[in-house]
C-alpha positions in Angstrom: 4.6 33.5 -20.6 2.5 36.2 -21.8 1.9 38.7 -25.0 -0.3 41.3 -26.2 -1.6 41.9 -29.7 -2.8 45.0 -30.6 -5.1 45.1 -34.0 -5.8 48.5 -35.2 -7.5 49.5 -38.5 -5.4 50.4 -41.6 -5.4 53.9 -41.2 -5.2 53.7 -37.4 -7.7 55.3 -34.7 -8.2 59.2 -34.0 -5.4 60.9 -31.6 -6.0 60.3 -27.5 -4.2 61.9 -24.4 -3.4 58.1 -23.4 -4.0 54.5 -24.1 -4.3 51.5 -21.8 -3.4 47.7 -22.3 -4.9 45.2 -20.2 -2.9 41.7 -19.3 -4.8 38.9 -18.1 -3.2 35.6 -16.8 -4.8 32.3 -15.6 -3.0 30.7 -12.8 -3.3 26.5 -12.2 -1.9 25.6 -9.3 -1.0 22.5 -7.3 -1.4 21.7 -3.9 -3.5 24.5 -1.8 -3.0 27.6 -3.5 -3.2 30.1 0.3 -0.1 27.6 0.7 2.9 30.0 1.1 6.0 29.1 -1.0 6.4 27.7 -4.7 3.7 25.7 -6.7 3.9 23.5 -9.0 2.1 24.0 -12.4 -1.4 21.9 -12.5 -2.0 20.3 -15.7 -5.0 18.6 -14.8 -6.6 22.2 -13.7 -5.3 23.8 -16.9 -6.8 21.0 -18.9 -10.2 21.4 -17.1 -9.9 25.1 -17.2 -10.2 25.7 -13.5 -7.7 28.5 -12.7 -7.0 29.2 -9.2 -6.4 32.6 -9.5 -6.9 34.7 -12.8 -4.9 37.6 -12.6 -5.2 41.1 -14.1 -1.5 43.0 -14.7 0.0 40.3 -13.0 -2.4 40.6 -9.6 -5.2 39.3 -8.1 -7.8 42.5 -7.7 -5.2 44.5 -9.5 -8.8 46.1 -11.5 -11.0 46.2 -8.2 -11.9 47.6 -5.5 -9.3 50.1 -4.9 -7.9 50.0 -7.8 -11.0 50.0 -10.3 
């Protein structure tokens, strides 16, 4: 599950041509995650804060390299 909460200031920021939002998801999985298929959630990673992959707009290097 993700959301996004955008905090502004009462009377709101100046005018721009465009504004960008950023997601970022943590992903915990079990078993080898360069394992093709399905994975289970891992609990114990979540709890110890050990993602395998943190994700930016839903991909891995979605913000680098290429696309930086």
């Amino acid at each position: 599950m993700y959301g996004l909460m955008v905090v502004e200031p009462p009377n709101g920021w100046p005018k721009v041509d465009r504004e960008f939002y950023v997601m970022q998801g943590d992903l915990y999985l079990k078993g080898k995650a360069d394992q093709p298929g399905i994975h289970d959630v891992s609990i114990h990673k979540m709890n110890a804060e050990e993602p395998d992959y943190v994700v930016f707009n839903g991909s891995v290097d979605a913000l680098s390299k290429e696309n930086a």
